[in-house]
KOLVEX-952066 format. One line per 3 residues: number of its first residue (from 1); their letters; for each residue x, z, y of N, C-alpha, C. Coordinates in steps of 0.2 Angstrom, whole numbers, plus 5000, padded with zeros to 4 digits. Last residue first. Example, Ala and Ser with C-alpha at 12.3 -4.5 7.8 and 13.67 -1.06 7.14 Angstrom:
<sites>
2 = sa = 5064:5035:4989:5068:5036:4995:5064:5039:5000; 5066:5039:4972:5062:5039:4978:5066:5039:4984
</sites>
This chain:
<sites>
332 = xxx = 4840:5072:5051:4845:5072:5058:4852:5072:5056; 4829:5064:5042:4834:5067:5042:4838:5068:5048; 4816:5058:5042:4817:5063:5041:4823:5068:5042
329 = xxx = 4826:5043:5035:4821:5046:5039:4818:5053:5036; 4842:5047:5031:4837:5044:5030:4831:5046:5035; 4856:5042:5045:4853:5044:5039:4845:5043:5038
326 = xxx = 4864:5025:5045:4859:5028:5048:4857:5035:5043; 4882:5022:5040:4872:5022:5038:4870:5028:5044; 4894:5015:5050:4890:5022:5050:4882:5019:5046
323 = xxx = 4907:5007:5045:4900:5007:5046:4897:5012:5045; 4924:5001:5048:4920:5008:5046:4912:5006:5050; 4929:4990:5052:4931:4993:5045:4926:4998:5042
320 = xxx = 4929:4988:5066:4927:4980:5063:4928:4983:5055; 4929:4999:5071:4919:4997:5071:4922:4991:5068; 4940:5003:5072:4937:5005:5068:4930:5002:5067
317 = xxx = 4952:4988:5073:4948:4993:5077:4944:4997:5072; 4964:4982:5063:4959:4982:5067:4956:4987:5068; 4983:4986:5069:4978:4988:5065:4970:4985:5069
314 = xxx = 5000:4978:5068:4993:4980:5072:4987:4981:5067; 5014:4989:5062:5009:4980:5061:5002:4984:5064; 5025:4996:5070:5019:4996:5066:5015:4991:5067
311 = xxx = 5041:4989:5077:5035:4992:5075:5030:4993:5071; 5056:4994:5063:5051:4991:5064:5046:4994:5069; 5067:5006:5072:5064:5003:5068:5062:5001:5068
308 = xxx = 5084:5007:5081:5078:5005:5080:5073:5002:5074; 5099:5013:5071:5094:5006:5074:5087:5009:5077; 5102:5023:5066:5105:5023:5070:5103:5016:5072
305 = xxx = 5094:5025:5053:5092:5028:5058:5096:5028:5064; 5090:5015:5040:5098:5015:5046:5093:5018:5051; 5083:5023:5029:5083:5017:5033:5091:5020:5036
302 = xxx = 5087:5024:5010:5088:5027:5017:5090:5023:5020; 5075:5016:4997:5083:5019:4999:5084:5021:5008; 5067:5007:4985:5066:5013:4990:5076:5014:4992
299 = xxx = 5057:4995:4983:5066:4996:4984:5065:5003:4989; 5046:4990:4969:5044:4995:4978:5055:4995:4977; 5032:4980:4963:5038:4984:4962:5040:4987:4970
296 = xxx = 5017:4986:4953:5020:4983:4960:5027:4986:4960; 5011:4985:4942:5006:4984:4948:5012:4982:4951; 5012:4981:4925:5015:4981:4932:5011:4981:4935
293 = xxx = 5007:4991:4911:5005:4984:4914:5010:4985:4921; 5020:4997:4896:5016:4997:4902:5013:4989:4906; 5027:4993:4886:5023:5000:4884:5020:5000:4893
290 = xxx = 5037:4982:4885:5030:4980:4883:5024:4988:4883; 5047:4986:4892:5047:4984:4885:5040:4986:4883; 5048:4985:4904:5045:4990:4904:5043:4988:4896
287 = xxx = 5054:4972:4905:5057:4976:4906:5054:4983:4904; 5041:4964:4897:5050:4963:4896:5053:4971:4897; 5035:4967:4910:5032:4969:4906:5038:4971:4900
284 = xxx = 5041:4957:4918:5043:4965:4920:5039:4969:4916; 5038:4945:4914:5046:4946:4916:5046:4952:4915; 5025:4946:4916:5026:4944:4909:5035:4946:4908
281 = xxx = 5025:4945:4930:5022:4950:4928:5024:4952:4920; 5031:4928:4931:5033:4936:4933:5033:4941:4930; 5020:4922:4924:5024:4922:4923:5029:4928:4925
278 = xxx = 5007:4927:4933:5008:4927:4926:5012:4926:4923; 5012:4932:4949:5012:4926:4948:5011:4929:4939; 5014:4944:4957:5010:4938:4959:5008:4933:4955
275 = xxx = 5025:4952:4956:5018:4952:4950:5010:4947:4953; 5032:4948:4964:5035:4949:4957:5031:4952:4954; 5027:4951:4978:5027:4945:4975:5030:4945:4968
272 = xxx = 5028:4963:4980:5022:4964:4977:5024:4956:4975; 5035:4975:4983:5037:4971:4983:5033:4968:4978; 5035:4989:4998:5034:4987:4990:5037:4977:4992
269 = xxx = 5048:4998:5004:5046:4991:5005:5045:4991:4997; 5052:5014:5010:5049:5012:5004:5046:5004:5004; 5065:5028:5014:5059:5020:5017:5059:5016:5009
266 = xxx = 5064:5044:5017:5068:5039:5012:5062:5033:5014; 5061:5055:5020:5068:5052:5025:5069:5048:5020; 5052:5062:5014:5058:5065:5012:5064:5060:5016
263 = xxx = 5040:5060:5023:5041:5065:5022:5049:5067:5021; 5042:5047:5016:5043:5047:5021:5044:5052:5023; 5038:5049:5002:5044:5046:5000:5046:5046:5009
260 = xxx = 5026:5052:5003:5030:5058:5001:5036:5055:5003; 5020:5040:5008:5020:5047:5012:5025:5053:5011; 5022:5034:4996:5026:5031:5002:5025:5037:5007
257 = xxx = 5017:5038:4986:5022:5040:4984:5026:5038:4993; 5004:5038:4991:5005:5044:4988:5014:5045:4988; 5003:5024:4989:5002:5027:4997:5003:5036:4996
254 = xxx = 5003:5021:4977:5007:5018:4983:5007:5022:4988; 4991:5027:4970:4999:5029:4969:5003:5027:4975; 4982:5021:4975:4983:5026:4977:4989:5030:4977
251 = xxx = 4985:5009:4969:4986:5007:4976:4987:5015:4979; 4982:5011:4956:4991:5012:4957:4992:5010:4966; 4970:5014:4955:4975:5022:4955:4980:5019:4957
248 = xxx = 4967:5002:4957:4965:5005:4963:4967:5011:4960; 4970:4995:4945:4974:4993:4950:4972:4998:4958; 4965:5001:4935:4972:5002:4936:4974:5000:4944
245 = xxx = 4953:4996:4936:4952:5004:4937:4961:5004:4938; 4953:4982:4936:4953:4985:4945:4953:4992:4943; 4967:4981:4925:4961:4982:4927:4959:4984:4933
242 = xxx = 4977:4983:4914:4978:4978:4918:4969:4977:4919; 4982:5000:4908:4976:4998:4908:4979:4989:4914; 4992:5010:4911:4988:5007:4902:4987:5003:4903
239 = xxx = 5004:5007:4925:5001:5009:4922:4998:5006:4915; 5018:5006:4936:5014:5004:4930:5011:5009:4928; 5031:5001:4947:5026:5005:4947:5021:5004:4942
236 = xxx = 5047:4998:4946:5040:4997:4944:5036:5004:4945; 5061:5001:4958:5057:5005:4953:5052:4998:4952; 5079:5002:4965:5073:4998:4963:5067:5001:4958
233 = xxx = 5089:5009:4976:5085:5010:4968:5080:5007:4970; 5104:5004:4984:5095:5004:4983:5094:5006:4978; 5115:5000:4985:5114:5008:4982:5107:5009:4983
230 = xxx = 5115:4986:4988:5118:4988:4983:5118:4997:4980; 5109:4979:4998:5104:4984:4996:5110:4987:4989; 5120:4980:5015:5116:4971:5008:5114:4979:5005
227 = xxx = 5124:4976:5032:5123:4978:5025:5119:4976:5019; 5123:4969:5044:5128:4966:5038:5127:4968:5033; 5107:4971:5052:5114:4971:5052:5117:4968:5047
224 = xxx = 5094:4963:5060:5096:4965:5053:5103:4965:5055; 5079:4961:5071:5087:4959:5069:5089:4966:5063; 5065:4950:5071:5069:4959:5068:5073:4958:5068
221 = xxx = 5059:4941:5072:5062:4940:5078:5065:4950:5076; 5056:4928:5059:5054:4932:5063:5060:4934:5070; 5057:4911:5051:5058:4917:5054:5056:4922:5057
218 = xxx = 5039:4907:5043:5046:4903:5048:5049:4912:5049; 5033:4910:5034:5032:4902:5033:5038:4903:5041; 5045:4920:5022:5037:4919:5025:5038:4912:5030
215 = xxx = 5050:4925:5006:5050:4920:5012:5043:4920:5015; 5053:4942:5003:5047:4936:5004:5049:4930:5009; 5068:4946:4996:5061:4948:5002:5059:4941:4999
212 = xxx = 5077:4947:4983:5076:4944:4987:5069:4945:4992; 5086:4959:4977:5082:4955:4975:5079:4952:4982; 5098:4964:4985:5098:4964:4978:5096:4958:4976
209 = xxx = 5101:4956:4998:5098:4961:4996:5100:4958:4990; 5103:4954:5016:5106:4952:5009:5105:4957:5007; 5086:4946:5025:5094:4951:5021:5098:4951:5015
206 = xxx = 5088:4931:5033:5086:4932:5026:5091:4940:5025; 5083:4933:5050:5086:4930:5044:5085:4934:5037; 5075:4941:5055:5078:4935:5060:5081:4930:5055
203 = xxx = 5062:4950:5046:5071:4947:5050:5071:4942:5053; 5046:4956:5055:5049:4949:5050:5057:4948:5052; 5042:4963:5062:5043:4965:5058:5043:4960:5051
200 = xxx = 5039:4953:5073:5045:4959:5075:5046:4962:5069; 5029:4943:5073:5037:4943:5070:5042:4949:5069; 5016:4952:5062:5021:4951:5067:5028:4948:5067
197 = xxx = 5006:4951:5049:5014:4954:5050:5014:4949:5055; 4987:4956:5049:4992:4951:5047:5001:4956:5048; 4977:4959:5063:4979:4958:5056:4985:4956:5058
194 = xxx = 4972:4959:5076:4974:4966:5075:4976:4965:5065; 4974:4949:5083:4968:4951:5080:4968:4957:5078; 4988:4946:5091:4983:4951:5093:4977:4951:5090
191 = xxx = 4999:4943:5082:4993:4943:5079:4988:4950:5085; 5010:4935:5087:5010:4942:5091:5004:4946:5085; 5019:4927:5074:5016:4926:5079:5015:4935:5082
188 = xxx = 5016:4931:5055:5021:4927:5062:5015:4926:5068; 5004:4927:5045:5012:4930:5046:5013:4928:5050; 4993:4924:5038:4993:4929:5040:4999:4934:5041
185 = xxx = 4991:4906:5040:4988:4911:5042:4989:4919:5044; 5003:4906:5033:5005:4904:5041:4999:4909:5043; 5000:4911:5020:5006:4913:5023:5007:4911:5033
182 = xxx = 4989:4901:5021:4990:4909:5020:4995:4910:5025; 4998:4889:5016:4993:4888:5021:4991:4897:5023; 5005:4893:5005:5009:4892:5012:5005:4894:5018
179 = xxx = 4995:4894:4997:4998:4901:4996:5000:4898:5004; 4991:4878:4996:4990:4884:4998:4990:4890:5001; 5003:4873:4991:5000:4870:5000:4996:4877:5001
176 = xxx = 5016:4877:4984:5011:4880:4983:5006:4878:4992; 5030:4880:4982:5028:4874:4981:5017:4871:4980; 5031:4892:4987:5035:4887:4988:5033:4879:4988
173 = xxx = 5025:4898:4973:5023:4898:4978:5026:4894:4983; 5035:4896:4964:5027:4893:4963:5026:4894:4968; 5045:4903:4970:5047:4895:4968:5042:4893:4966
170 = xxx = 5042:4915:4969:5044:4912:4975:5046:4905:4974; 5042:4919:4956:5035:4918:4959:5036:4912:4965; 5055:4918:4952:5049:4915:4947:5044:4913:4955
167 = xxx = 5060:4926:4959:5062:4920:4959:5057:4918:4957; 5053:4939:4955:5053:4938:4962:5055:4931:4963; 5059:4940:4941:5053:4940:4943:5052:4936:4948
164 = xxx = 5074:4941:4943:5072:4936:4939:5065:4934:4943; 5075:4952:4948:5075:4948:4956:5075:4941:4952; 5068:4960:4939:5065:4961:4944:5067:4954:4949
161 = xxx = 5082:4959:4930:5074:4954:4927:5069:4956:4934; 5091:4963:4937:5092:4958:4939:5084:4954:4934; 5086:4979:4936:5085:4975:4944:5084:4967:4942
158 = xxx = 5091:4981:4924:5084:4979:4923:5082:4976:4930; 5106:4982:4925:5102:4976:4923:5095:4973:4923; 5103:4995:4933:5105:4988:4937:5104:4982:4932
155 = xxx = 5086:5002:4931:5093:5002:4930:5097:4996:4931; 5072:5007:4940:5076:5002:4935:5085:5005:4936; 5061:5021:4938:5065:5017:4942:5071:5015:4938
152 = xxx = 5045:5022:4936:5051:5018:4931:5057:5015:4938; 5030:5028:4936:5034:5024:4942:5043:5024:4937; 5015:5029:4932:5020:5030:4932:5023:5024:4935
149 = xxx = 4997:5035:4937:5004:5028:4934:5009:5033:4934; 4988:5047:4940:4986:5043:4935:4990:5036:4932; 4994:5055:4952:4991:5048:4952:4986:5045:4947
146 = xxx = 5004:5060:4945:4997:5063:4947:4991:5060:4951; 5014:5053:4942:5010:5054:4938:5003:5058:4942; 5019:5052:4957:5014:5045:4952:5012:5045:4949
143 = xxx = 5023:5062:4958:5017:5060:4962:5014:5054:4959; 5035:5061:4949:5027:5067:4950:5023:5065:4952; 5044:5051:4956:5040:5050:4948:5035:5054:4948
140 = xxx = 5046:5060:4968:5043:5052:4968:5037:5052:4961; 5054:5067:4961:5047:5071:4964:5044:5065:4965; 5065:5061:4957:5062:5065:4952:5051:5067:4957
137 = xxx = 5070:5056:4969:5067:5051:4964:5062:5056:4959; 5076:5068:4972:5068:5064:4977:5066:5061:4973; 5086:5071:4966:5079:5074:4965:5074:5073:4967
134 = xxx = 5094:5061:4968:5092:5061:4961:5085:5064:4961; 5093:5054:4983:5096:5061:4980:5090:5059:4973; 5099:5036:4985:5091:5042:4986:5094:5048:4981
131 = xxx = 5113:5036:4993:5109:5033:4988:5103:5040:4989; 5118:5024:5009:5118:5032:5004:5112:5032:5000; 5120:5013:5014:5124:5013:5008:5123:5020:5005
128 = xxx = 5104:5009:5019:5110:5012:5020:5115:5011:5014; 5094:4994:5016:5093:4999:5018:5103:5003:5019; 5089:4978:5025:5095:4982:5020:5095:4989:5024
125 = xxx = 5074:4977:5031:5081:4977:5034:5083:4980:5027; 5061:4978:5033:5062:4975:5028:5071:4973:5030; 5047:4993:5032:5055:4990:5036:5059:4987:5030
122 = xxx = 5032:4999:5037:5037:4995:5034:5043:4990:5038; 5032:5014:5041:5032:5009:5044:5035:5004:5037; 5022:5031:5045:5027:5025:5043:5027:5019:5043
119 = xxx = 5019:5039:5054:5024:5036:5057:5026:5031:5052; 5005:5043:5049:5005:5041:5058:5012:5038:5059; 5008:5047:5036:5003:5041:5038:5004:5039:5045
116 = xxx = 5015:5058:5040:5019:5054:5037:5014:5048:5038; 5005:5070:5042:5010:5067:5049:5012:5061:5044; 4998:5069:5030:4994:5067:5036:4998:5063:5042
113 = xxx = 5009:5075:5024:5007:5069:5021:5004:5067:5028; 5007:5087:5030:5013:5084:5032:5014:5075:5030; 4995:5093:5026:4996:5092:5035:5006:5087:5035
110 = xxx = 4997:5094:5014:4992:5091:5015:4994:5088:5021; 5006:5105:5014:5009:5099:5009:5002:5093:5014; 5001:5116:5019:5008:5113:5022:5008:5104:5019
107 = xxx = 4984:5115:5018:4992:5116:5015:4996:5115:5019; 4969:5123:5025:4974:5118:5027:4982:5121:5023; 4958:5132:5017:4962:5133:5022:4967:5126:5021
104 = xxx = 4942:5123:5011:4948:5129:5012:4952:5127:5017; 4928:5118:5009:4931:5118:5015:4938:5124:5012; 4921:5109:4994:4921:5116:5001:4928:5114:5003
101 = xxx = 4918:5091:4997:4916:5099:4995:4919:5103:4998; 4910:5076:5001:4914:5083:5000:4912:5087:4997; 4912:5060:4990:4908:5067:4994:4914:5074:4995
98 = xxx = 4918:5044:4990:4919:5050:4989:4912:5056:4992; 4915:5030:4978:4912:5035:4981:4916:5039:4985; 4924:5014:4978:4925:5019:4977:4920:5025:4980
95 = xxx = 4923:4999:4976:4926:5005:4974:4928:5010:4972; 4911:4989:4973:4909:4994:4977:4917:4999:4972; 4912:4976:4969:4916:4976:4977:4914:4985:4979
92 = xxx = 4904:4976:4958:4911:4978:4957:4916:4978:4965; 4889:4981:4953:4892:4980:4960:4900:4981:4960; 4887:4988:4943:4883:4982:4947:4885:4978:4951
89 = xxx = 4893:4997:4939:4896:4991:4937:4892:4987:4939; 4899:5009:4952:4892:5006:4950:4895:4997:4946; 4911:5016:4955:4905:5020:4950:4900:5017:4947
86 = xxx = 4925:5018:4957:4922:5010:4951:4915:5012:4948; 4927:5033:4956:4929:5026:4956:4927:5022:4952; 4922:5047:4964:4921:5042:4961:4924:5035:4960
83 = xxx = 4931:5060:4971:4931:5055:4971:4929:5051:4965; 4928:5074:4982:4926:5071:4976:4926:5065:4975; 4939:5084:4991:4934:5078:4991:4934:5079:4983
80 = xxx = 4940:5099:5004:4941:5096:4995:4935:5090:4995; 4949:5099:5021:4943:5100:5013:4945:5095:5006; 4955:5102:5031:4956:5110:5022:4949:5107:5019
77 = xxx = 4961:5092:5036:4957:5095:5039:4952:5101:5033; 4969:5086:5024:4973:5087:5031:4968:5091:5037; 4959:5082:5015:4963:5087:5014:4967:5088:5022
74 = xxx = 4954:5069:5022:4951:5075:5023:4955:5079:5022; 4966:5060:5024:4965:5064:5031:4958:5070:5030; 4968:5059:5009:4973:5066:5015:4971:5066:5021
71 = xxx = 4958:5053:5009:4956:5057:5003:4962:5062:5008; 4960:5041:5016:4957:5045:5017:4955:5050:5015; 4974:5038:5009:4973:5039:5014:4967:5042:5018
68 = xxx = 4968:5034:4996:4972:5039:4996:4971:5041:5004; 4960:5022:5002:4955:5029:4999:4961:5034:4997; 4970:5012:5004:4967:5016:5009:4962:5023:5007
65 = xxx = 4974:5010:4991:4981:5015:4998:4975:5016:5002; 4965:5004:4985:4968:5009:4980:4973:5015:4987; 4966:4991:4994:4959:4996:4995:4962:5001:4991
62 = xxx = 4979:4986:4989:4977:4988:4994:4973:4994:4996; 4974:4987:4974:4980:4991:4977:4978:4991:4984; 4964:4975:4979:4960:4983:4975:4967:4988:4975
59 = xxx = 4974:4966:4983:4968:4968:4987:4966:4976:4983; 4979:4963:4972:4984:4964:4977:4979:4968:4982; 4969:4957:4963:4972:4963:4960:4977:4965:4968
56 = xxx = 4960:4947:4967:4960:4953:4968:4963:4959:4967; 4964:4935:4960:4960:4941:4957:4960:4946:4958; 4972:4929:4969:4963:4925:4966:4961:4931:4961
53 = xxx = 4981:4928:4980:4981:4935:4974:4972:4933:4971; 4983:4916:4987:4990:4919:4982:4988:4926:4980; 4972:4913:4988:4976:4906:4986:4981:4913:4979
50 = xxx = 4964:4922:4994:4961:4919:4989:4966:4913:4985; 4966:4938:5000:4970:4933:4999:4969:4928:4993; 4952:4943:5006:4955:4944:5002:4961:4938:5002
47 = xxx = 4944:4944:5018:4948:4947:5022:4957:4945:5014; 4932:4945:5014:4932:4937:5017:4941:4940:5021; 4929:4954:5004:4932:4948:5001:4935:4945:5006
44 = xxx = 4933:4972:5004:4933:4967:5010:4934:4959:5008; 4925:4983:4994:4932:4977:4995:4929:4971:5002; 4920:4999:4999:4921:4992:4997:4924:4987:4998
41 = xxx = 4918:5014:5000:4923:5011:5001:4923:5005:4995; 4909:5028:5007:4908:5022:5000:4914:5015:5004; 4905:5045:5008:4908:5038:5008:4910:5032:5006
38 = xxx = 4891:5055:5009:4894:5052:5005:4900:5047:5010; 4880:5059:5018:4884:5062:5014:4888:5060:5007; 4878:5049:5029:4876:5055:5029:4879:5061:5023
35 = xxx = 4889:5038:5024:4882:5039:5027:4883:5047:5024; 4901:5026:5031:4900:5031:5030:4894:5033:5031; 4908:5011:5021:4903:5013:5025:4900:5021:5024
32 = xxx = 4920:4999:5024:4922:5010:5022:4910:5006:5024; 4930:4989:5018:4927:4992:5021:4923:4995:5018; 4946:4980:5017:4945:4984:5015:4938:4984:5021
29 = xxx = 4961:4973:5018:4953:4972:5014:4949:4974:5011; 4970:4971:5026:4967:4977:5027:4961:4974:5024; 4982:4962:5028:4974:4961:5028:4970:4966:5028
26 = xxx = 4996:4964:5029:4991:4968:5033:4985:4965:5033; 5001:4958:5017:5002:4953:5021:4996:4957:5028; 4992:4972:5008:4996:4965:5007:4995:4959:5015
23 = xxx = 4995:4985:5017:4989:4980:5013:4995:4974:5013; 4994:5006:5021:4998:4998:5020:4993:4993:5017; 4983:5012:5032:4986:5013:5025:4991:5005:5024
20 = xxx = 4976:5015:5043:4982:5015:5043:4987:5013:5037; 4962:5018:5040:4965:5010:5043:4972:5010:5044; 4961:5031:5038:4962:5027:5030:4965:5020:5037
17 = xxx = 4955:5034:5049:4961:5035:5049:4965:5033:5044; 4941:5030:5046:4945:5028:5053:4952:5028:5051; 4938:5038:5037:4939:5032:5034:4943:5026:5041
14 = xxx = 4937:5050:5043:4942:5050:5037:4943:5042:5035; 4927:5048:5051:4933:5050:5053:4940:5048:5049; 4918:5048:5042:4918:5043:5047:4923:5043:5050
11 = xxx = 4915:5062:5038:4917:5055:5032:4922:5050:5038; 4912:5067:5046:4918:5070:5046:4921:5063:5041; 4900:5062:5052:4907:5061:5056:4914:5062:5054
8 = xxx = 4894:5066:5038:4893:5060:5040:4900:5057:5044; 4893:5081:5040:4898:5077:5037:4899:5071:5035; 4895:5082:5061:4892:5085:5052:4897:5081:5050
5 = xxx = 4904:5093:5070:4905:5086:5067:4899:5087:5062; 4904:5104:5079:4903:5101:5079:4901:5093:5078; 4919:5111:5071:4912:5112:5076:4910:5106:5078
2 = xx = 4919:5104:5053:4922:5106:5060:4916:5105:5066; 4912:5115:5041:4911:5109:5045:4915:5110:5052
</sites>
């Protein structure tokens, strides 16, 4: 135990720091409650996207990133967790158990994922003209097996059935009062709630990229240079299963490969509109010749470190994500 913490503080902590994790459109739809020996990580509905993701599946990757994220701020202080998923069919908003277990000595690999959670950033600028070294991709694809998915990085034909997808959806949405009504909801402006995407990390303008970003309901205020995503590598991220058990390994996957993927100097924009939509998903299903489901596609490739990058989209506070149970009576 660290001096002085029991394991209730220690959960507590861990779920604190999980608020870091990426979310769709930063809704963080996620809440932790930590009790005396256990932590219990449940879907946040009133926080879910109910026009443009009505089944939760955006949301449960979501909550699938932040239980990654808490599972390496234990490991980051040398403990081993236990992680139940989807324990109680009575209760489908309840995702995830974790408990501890023994305490070892702190990895390298551990403490460096931990540092990667504190600095990364999504950055929606055209990446560099240098491409991702063959081996990173290699070590990418490992962590997502070890996740439980797999990760498919495309090939430039199969790009152009991805920026197919991404069309698809973005023209039902589009025409969507809904989704829109959302989108103003949870985009643009300072968002001192501590939700949502900022303008600062919304372009100024549309980059020129492969496959096209998210129209959001008006500009931002992030300036974007000339370059266009031509040496990008595109991937799917996929798994067996089209299910909340799929979709909260492939959130965890997310957040597995994006620490690593930061670690190794390489910037990660998922690109989740291309599996918004039934028609879409059925697009990338095509490309992944019918042997996997899509969670999420992602453009990895090297920021421009000779700019300024995005700031970090505001986080809510811990008391509005993480709730302390009382322990039982009798118990201290």
């Amino acid at each position: 135990m660290t001096a002085g913490q029991t394991s209730g503080e220690v959960l507590a902590s861990a779920a604190a720091a999980a608020g870091a994790a990426p979310s769709i459109h930063n809704t963080q739809p996620w809440r932790w409650v930590a009790h005396p020996d256990r932590l219990e990580l449940y879907a946040e509905r009133s926080r879910q996207l109910s026009a443009t993701d009505p089944e939760g599946r955006m949301l449960t990757i979501s909550c699938g990133a932040a239980l990654h994220h808490a599972r390496i701020a234990l490991a980051a202080q040398g403990w081993q967790a236990t992680v139940s998923r989807l324990p109680d069919r009575a209760d489908p908003d309840l995702l995830a158990r974790i408990s501890l277990g023994e305490r070892n000595g702190i990895s390298p690999e551990a403490a460096r994922l931990h540092h990667a959670a504190d600095i990364r950033v999504t950055d929606r600028r055209p990446v560099t003209r240098e491409r991702v070294p063959p081996e990173t991709l290699s070590r990418l694809t490992r962590v997502a097996e070890d996740e439980g998915v797999h990760l498919q990085p495309l090939r430039e034909g199969q790009v152009d059935d991805l920026a197919v997808a991404v069309n698809q959806a973005a023209e039902v949405h589009a025409g969507d009062l809904a989704v829109q009504a959302e989108l103003r909801r949870w985009t643009g402006g300072q968002r001192a709630e501590g939700t949502g995407v900022p303008d600062e990390s919304i372009p100024e303008q549309p980059p020129r990229t492969n496959v096209a970003g998210r129209t959001f309901a008006h500009p931002g205020s992030l300036p974007i240079g000339g370059d266009n995503d031509r040496t990008a590598t595109y991937a799917i991220l996929h798994g067996d299963t089209d299910d909340p058990a799929g979709w909260l390994r492939a959130g965890e996957a997310l957040s597995a490969i994006w620490l690593t993927a930061t670690v190794f100097g390489v910037g990660l924009l998922p690109i989740s509109e291309a599996v918004e939509m039934p028609a879409s998903r059925q697009t990338l299903r095509r490309t992944l010749s019918f042997l996997g489901w899509p969670y999420l596609a992602m453009r990895l490739g090297i920021p421009d470190y000779g700019h300024a990058e995005p700031p970090h989209t505001p986080r809510l506070p811990a008391d509005r994500t993480v709730q302390v149970a009382p322990a039982p009576a009798g118990q201290s």
